[in-house]
Wavefront OBJ file of the C-alpha trace (Angstrom):
o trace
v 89.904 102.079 96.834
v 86.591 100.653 98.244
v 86.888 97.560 101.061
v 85.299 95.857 103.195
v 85.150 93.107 106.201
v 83.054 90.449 104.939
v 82.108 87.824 107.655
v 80.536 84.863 107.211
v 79.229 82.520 109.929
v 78.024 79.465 109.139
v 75.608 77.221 110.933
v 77.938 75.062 112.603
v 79.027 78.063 114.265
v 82.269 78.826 111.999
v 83.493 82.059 111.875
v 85.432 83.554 108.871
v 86.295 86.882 107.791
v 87.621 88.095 104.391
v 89.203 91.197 103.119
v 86.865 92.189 100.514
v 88.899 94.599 97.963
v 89.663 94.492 93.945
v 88.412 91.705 92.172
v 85.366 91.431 94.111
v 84.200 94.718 93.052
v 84.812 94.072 89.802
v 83.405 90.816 89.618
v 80.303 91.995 91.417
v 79.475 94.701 88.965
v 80.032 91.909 86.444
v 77.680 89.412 88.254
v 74.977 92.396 88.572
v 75.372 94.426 85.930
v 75.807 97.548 88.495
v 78.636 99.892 89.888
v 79.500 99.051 93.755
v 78.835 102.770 94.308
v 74.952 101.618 93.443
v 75.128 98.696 96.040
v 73.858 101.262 99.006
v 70.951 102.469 96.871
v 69.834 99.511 95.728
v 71.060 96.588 98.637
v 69.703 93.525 98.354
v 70.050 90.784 100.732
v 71.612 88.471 98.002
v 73.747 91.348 97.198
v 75.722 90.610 100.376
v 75.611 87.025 100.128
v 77.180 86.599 96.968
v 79.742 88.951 98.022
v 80.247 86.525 101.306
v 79.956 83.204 99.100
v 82.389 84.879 95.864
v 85.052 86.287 98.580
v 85.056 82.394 100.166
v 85.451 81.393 96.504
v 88.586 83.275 95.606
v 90.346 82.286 98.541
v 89.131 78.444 98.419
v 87.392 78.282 101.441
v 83.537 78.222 99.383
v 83.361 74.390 100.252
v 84.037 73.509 96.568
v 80.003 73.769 96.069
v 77.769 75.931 94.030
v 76.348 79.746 95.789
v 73.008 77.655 96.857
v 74.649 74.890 98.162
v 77.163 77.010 100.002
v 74.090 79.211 101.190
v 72.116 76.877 102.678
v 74.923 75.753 105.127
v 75.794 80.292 105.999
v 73.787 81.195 109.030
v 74.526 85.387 108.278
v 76.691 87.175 105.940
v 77.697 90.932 107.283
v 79.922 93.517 105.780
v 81.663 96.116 107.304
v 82.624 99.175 105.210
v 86.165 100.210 105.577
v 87.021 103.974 105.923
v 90.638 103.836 107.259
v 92.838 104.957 104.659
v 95.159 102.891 102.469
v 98.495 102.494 103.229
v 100.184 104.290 100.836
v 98.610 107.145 98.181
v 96.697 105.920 95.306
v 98.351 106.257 92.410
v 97.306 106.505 89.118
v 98.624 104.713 86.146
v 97.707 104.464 82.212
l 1 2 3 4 5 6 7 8 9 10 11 12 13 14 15 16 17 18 19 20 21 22 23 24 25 26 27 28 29 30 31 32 33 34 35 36 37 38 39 40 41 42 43 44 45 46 47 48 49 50 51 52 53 54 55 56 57 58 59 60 61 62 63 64 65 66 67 68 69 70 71 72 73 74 75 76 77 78 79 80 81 82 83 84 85 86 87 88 89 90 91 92 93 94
């Protein structure tokens, strides 16, 4: 399963970090009409902003504003691919 460390600091100098996994990916290739496994190839800078503003969205913590509005208060969005291995085994189902 593909994750990340997504953190977002804002201008006032707020810090917060979210566990990017799941839904995000799926909503992303929604949003952009691409497969995750793409995002490396083709990385845009609002690539990883959306992910920071959508992750702060499904957890509540977006502000209750719309991506500019949120983006214009974010100072730098940076994610962090994860490599460590999942707790238990994949497994797959029907």
């Amino acid at each position: 399963m593909l994750r990340a460390q997504i953190k977002v600091t804002y201008l006032d100098g707020r810090v917060v970090e979210f566990d990017g996994k799941g839904r995000l990916w799926i909503d992303f290739e929604n949003k952009f009409d691409m497969s995750i496994m793409e995002l490396m190839d083709k990385i845009r800078m609002s690539h990883f902003w959306w992910l920071g503003y959508h992750a702060a969205k499904m957890e509540n913590k977006h502000g209750g504003v719309e991506f500019d509005a949120w983006a214009d208060g974010v100072d730098t969005v940076e994610v962090e691919w994860r490599t460590d291995p999942l707790e238990k085994p994949a497994m797959l189902t029907s």
